[in-house]
N, C-alpha and C positions, 0 to 999 in steps of 0.2 A: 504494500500500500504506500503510494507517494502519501508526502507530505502534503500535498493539496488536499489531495481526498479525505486525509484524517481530519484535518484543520475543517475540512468542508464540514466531516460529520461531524466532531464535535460540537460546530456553530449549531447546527441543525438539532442536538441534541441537546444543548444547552437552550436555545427557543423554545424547545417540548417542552422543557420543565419548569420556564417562567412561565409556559402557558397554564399548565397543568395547574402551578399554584396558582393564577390569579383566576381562574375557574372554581375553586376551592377556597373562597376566603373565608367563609362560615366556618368550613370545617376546620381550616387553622385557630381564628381565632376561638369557636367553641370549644379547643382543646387548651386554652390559655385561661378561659371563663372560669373563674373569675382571680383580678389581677390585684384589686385594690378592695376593699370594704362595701359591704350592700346596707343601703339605710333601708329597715324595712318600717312601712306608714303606720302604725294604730292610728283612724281617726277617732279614737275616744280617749278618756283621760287615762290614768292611771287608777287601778284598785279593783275594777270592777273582772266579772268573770272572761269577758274577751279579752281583756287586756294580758291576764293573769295566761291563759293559752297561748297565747305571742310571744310571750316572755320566756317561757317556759318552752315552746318550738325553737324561737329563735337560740338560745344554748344548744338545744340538739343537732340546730341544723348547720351552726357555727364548725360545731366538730365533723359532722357528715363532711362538709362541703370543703372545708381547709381554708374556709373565708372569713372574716367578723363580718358578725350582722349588727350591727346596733339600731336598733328600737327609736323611731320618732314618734310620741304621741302629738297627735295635732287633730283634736276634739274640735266639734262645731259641727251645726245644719243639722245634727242628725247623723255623723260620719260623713256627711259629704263634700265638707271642708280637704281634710286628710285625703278621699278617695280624689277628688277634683287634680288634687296637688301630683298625684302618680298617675292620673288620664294625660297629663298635659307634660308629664318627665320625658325624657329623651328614653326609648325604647331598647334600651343595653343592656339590661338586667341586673343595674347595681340600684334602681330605685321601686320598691315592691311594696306591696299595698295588702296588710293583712284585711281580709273582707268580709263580712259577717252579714247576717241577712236583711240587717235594716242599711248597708248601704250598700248593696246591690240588688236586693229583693223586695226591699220596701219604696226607702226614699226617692227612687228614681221617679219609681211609676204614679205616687202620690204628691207630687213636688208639681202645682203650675209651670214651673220655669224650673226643670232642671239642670246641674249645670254639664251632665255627662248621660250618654247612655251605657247602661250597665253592661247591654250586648255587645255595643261597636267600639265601647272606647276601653275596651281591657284583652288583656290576653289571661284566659284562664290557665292555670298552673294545675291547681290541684286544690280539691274541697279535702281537708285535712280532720277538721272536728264536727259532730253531730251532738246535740240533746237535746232532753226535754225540758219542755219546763213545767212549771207544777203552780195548779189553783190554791193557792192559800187563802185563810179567811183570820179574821182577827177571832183571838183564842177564846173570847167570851159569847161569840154568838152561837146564838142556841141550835145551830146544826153541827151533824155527827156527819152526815156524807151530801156528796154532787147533790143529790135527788132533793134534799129538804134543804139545802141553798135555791135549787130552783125555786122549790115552793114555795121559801120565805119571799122570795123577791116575787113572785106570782101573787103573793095573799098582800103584798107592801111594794105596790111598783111605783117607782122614782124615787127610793127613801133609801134604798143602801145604795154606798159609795165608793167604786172602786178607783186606785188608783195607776199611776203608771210613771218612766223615768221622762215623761215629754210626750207631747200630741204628734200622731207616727212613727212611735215606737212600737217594737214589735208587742211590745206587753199592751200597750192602749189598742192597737190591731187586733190583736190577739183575745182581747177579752171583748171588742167591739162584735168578732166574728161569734166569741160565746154567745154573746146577749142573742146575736141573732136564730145561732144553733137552738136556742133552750127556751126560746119566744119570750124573754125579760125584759123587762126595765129597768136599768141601771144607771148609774149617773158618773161620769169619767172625771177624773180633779186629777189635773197633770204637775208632775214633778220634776225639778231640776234634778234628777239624777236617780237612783233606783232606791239607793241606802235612804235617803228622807223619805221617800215613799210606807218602803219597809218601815222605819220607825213609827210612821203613823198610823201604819196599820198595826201594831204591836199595840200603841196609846190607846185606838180603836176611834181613830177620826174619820179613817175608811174603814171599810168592813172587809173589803175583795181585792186580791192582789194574782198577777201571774208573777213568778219569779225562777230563776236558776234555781238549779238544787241548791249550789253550793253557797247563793245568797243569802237563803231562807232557813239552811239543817240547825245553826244555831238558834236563832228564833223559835226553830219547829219543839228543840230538844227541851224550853224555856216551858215551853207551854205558851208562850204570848202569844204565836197563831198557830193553826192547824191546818193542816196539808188534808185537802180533799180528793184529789187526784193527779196523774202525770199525764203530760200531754200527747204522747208517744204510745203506740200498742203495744211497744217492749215497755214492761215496769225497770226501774232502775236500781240498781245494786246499793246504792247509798240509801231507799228506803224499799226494801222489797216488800214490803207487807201491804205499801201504798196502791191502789187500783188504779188501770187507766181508766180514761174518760169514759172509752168505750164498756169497759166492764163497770166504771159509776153507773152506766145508762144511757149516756150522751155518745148516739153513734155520728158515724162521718164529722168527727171534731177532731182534726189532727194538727201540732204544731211542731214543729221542728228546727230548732234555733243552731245553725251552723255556721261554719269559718273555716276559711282558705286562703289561697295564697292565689295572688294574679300579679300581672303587671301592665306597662301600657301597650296598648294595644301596637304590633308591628314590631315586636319581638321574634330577634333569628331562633328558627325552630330548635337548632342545637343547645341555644341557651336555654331553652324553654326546657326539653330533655333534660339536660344538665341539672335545672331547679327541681324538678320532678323528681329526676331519683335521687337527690339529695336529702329532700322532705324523706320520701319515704321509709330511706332508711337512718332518717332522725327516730322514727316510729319505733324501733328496736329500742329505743335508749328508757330504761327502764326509771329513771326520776320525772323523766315528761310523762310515763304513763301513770306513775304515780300521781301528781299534779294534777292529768285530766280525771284520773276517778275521783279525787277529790273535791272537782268543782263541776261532776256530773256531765261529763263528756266522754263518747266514747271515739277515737282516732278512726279516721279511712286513710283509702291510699288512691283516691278516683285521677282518670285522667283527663288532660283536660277540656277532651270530649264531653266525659258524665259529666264535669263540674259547668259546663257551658248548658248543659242540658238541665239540671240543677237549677240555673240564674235562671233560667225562661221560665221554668216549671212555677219556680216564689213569685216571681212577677205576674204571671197569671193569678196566680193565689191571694197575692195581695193585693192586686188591681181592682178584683172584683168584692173583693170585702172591704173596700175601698168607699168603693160606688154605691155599692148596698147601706155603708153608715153614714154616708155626704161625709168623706171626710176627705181635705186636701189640703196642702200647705205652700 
């Protein structure tokens, strides 16, 4: 082989494989993801039981991933402050939005003027946690189950009061959709946040509360209120004894209070893969499971296919329990 023909082919061969990489940039950089820190969004404050699951993911998934995550609360709207702020990030996967069902399943669809759609402006990752939530009443009123809470508010309609953490929350939804399920009259008194709720249903200034397990087990254990039901047709491990709705009596009443991971929409698929099985096998790390049974969650591992299929499904749900109470914001 002369020296031309080698030099020829080496050029020729050296082209191949500038070509080759710049045809493959995703898959280079996806193998570099991630290089620098991932801020991942809470739009709610600190303390409460979404929070506490972020917090708590977020270490697992630090270790999975070989990345820091550090944690930005940024509360408001109803979560749509925080979720607004990663619809509108650059789509590289170091800015992530943990998401829960009232700021992708509620407040979009119930908001005059929303500032994001839940479907186009996210890229789903992975719905990570599911639970129930559970009917509490204040601990002196004179029922023992679902059935004689219906009937006291049947024999006394517009005279008990229940409460919620804010108008459009999933608790104020959530008990709007009861009243409707159980044919009552009840009256809504909304709260800056869950924990004053809860306290004045303990005082007995409301009478009806929806709540997390994990909000409510110490109040339950006080005797200051009493748990009637879960909302869920799985009963939950933290109180097994408690009935669902459907075995109270009260059928097709189901509520399911979840949280996952998205980010903005236009996210390279590699990355998105990449955040995927990292979650997942955060899910092995055995203090986060401890944590979610704690605060009455049970972990998935959906992709995020299911989780896109998830977002449509609450949105329906909540749309129309929406429209049935006049309620909008």
């Amino acid at each position: 082989m002369t020296d031309r023909n080698w030099n020829r082919r080496a050029i020729l061969k050296t082209m191949g494989a500038a070509a080759g990489a710049m045809a493959l940039p995703h898959n280079v950089f996806g193998q570099q993801y991630p290089s620098r820190p991932i801020t991942l969004v809470v739009p709610f404050p600190p303390g409460g039981s979404v929070d506490a699951a972020a917090r708590a993911f977020a270490d697992a998934f630090s270790k999975a991933l070989g990345a820091k995550v550090v944690l930005d609360n940024r509360p408001g709207a109803g979560g749509t402050t925080g979720a607004d702020t990663v619809a509108r990030a650059k789509p590289d996967g170091y800015t992530l939005l943990w998401a829960s069902t009232s700021t992708l399943g509620i407040a979009p669809v119930i908001m005059k003027e929303p500032p994001y759609n839940p479907v186009t402006a996210f890229q789903p990752i992975s719905r990570l946690v599911v639970g129930p939530l559970v009917i509490v009443v204040n601990g002196d009123l004179p029922v023992k189950n679902l059935q004689e809470l219906i009937a006291l508010a049947k024999e006394k309609p517009g005279t008990l009061n229940f409460g919620s953490p804010g108008a459009g929350s999933i608790v104020h939804l959530g008990l709007e959709y009861f009243k409707e399920r159980a044919g009552i009259d009840i009256v809504h008194v909304p709260y800056q946040g869950n924990g004053p709720a809860l306290a004045d249903l303990a005082a007995g200034v409301i009478q009806i509360l929806l709540s997390n397990v994990g909000g409510a087990i110490s109040l339950m254990k006080g005797g200051k209120v009493k748990p009637l039901a879960i909302t869920t047709p799985e009963r939950t491990p933290l109180l097994p004894d408690l009935p669902t709705t459907a075995e109270a009596g009260l059928k097709d009443f189901e509520i399911r209070e979840w949280s996952g991971l998205v980010g903005p929409a236009g996210m390279p698929p590699e990355v998105v893969k990449t955040l995927s099985a990292a979650f997942h096998k955060a899910q092995t790390d055995e203090a986060l499971q401890n944590t979610l049974r704690n605060i009455g969650f049970v972990s998935l591992a959906e992709s995020p296919e299911q989780f896109m299929t998830a977002i449509k499904e609450t949105n329906e749900l909540w749309r129309a329990v929406a429209k049935a109470a006049n309620v909008s914001l």
